[in-house]
N, C-alpha and C positions, 0 to 999 in steps of 0.2 A: 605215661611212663611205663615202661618195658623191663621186669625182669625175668630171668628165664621160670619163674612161676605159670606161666603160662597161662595168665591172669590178661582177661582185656577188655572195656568196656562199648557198651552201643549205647547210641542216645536215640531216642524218637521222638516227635514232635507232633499234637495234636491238638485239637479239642478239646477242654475239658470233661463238655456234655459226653464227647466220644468215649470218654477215660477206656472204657470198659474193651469199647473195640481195637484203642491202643494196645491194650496189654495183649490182646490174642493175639494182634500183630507182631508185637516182639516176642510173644513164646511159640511160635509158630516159625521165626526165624532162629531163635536159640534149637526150637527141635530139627530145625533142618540140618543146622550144622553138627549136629551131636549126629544126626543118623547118616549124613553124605560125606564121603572122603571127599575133601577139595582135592584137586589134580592138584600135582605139585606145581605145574607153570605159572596156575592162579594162584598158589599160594608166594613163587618166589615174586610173580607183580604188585604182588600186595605190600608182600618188604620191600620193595623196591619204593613202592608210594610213598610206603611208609617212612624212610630214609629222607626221600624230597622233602617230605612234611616238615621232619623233624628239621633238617639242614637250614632249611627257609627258615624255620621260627626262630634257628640259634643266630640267624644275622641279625637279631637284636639285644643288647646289651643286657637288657634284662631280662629276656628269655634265657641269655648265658648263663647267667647269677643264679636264675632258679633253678634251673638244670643242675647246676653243683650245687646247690645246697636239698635238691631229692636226690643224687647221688650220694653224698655225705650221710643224710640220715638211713637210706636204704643200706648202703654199702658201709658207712663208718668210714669212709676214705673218701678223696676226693678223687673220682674214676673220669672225669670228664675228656681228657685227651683220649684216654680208650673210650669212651663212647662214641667220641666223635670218629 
């Protein structure tokens, strides 16, 4: 979930034994993007994925449901037709 916070999460996936080489892996990727301007064209494809993602998972009834009900507690209102 997206507010203009400009809040977003990554997930990574490994090894436990590796635990340690995970983590440099995801601060290694959090450092890149703090220090590299993304061009803007990769950033509008990324919204745009990001939009498909979202679209796709709203064609399910309950994907709808929880979507307005993190709208309602984020927002206090139910913002759903403008999200969508």
């Amino acid at each position: 979930m997206f507010s203009d916070s400009g809040l977003f999460g990554m997930t990574l996936e490994g090894s436990s034994r590796r635990s340690f080489d995970v983590l440099n892996v995801i601060i290694k990727e959090l450092c890149f993007l703090r220090d590299k301007r993304i061009p803007d064209q990769e950033l509008i494809r990324a919204k745009n994925i990001a939009k498909m993602n979202v679209l796709a998972e709203l064609e399910h009834q309950e994907s709808r449901l929880e979507e307005m009900a993190r709208n309602y507690s984020t927002y206090g209102e139910l913002t759903f037709h403008r999200y969508c």
